[in-house]
PAGU-74523 format. One line per 8 residues: number of its first residue (from 1); their letters; for each residue x, y, z of N, C-alpha, C, O, CB. Coordinates in pm, 1 decimal. Atoms other than C-alpha are relative to their C-alpha. Glycine has a CB too. Example, Ala and Ser with C-alpha at 12.3 -4.5 7.8 and 13.67 -1.06 7.14 Angstrom:
1) as) 89.0,-119.0,0.0,1230.0,-450.0,780.0,90.0,120.0,0.0,193.6,118.1,66.5,-99.2,2.7,124.6 ~ -82.0,-119.0,-6.0,1367.0,-106.0,714.0,-77.0,109.0,73.0,-26.1,219.8,89.9,41.4,46.2,-141.5
//
This chain:
1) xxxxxxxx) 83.0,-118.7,0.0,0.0,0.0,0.0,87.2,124.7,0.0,60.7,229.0,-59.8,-94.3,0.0,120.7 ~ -107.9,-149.2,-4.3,290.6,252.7,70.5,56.3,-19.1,-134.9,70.0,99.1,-166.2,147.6,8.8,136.3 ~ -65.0,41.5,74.1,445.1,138.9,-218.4,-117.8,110.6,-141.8,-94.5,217.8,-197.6,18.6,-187.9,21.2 ~ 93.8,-64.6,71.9,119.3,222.5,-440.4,-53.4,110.9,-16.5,-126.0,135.7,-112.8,-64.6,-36.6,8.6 ~ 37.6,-89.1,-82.3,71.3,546.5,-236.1,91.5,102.8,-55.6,64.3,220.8,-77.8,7.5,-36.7,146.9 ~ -146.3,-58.9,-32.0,423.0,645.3,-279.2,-6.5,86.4,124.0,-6.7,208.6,109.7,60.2,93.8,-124.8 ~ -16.4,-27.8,-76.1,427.6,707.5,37.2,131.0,-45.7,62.2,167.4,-159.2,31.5,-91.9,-11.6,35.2 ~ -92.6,75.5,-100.0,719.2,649.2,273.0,-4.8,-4.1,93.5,-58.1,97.5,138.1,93.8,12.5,10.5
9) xxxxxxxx) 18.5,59.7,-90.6,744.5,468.7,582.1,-45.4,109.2,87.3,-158.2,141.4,124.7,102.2,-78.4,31.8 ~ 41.3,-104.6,-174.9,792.2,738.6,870.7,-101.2,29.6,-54.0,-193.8,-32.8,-2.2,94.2,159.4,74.0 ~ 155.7,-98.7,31.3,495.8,944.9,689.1,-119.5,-132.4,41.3,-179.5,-127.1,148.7,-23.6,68.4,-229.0 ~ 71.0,98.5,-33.3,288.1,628.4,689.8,-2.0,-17.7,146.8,-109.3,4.1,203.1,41.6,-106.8,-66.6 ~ 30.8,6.3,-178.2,366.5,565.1,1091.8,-32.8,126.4,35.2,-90.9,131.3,143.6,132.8,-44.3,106.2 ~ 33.8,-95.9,-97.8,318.6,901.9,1165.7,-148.7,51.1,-61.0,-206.7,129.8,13.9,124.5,123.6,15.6 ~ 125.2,-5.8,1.8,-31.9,922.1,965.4,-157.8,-26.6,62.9,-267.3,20.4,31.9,12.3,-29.9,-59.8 ~ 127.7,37.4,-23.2,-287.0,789.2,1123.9,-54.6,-98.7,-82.9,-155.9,-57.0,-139.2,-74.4,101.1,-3.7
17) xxxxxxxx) 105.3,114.8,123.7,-415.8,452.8,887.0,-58.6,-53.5,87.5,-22.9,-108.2,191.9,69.0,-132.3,-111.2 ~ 124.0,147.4,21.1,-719.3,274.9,893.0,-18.6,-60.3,-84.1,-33.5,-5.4,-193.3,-125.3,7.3,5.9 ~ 104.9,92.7,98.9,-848.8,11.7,719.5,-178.5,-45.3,28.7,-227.6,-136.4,95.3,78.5,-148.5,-2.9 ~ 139.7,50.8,-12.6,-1240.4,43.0,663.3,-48.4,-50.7,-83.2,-23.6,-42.2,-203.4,-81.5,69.8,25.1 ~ 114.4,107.3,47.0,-1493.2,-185.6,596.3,-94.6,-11.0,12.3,-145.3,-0.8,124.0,-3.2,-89.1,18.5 ~ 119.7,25.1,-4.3,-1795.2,-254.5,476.1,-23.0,-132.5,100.5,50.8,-226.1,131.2,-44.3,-12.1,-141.0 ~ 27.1,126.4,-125.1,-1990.5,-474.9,740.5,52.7,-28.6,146.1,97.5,60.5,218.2,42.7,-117.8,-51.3 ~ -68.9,2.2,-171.3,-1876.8,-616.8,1088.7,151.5,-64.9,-0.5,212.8,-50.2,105.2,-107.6,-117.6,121.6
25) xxxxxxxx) -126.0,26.1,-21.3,-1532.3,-777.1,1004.6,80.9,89.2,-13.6,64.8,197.5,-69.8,36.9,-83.0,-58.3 ~ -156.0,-113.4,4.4,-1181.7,-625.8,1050.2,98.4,-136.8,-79.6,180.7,-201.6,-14.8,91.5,68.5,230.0 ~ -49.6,53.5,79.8,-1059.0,-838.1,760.1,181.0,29.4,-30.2,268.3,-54.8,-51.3,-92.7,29.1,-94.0 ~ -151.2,-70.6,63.6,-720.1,-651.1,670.7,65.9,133.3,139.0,19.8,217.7,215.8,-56.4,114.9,-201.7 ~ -33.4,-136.5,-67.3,-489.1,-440.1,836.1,146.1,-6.7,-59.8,207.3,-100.7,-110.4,-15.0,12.2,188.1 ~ -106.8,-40.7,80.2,-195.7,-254.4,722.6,80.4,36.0,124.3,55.7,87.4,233.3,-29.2,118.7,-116.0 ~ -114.6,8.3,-138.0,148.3,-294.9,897.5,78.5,117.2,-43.9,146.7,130.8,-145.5,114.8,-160.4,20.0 ~ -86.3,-122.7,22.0,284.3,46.7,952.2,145.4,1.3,-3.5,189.8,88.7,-78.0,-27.3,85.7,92.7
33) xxxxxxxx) -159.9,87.9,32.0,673.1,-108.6,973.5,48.8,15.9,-143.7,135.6,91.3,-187.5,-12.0,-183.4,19.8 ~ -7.5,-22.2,106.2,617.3,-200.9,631.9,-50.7,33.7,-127.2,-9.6,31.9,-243.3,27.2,-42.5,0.5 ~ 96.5,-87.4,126.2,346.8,-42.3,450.6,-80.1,-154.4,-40.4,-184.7,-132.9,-101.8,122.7,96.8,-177.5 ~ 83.1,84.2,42.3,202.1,-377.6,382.3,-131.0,-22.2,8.9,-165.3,23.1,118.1,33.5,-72.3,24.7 ~ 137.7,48.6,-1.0,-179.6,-504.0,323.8,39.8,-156.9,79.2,116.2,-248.5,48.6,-78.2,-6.6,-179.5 ~ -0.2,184.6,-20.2,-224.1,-824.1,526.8,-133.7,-34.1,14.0,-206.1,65.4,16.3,83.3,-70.7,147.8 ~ 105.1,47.5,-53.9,-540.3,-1046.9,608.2,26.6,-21.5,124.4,116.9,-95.5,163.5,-46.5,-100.0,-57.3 ~ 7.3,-0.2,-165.6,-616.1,-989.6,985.9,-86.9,-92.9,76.5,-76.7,-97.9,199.1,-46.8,131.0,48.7
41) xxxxxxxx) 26.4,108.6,-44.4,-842.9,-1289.7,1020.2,-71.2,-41.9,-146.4,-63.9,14.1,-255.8,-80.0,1.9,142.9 ~ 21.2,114.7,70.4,-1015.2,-1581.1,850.1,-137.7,44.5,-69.6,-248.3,69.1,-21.5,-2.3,-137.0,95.1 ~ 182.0,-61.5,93.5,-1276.9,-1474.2,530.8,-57.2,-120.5,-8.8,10.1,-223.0,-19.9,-3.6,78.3,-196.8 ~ 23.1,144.3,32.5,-1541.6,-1737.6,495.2,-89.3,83.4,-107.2,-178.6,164.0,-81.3,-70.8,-129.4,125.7 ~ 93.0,-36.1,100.0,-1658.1,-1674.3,113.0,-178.9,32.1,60.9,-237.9,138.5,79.6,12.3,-134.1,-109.9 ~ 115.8,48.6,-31.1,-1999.1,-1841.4,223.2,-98.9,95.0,106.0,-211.2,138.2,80.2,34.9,-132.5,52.5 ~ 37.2,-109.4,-103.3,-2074.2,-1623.0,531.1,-13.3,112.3,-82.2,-128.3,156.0,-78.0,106.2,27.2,119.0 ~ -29.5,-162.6,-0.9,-1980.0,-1282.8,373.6,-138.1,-17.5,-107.2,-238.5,50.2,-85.1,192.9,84.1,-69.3
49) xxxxxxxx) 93.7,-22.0,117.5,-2206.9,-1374.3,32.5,-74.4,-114.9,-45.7,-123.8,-113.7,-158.4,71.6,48.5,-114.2 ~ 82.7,66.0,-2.4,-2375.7,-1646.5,60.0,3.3,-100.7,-165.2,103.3,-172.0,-172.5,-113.6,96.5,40.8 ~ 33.4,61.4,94.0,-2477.4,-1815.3,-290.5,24.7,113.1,-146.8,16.6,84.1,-266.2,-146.8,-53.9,39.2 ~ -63.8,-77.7,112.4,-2360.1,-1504.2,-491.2,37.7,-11.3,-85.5,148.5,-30.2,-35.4,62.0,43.1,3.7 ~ -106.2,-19.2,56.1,-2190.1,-1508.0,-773.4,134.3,82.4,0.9,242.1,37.2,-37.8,-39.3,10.8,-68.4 ~ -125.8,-84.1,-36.5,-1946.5,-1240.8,-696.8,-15.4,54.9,94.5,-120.9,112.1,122.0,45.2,90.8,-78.3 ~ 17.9,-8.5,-151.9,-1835.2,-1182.1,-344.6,95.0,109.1,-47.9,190.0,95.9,-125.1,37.4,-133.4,128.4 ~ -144.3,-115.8,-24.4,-1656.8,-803.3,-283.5,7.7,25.2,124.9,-93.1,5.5,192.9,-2.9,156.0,-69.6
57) xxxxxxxx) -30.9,-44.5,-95.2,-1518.3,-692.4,-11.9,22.0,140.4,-1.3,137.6,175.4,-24.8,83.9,-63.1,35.1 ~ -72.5,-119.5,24.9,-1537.1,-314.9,-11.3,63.3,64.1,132.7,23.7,75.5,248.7,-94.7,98.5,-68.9 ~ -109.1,-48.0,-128.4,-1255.0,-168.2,184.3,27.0,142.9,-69.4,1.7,166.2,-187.6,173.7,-114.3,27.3 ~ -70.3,-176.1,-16.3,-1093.2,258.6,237.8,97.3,-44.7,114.8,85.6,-106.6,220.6,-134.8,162.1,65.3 ~ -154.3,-49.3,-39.0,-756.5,313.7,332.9,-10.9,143.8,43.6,-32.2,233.3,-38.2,113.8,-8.1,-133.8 ~ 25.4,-156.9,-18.5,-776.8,638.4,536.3,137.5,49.6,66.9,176.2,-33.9,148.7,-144.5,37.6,107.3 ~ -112.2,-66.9,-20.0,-462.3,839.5,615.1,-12.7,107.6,9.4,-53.6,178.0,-82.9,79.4,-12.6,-69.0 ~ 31.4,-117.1,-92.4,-468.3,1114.9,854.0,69.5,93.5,-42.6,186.8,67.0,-16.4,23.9,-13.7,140.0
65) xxx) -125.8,-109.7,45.4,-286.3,1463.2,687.7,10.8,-51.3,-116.8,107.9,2.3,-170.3,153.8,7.4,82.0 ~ -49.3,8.3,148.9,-293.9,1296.3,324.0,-116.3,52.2,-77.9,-228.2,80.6,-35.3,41.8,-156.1,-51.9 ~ 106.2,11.3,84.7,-461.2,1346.2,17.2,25.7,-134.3,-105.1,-58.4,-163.0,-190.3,-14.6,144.0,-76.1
//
């Protein structure tokens, strides 16, 4: 995500990130260290969308002082 951002690290730790989400999971979180996206627990397709054909997950990246 820093990478994509061009952001660099210190700015990133000293921003303020969230990762929001639609719904009640906290799916992802971003490691301020290294700017990375990770999965922060276990998606179950089935749960989130049921019989869907296409399951999204919509997620915002918010960063405190950026544009």
């Amino acid at each position: 995500v820093a990478k994509d951002l061009a952001l660099e690290l210190p700015a990133l730790r000293a921003g303020g990130v969230r990762v929001m989400l639609e719904g009640k999971g906290q799916y992802f979180a971003l490691s301020i260290k290294t700017g990375h996206l990770y999965v922060n627990e276990r998606i179950d397709r089935e749960q989130l969308c049921g019989r869907k054909a296409d399951c999204v997950i919509k997620s915002e990246i918010l960063l405190k002082g950026q544009m």
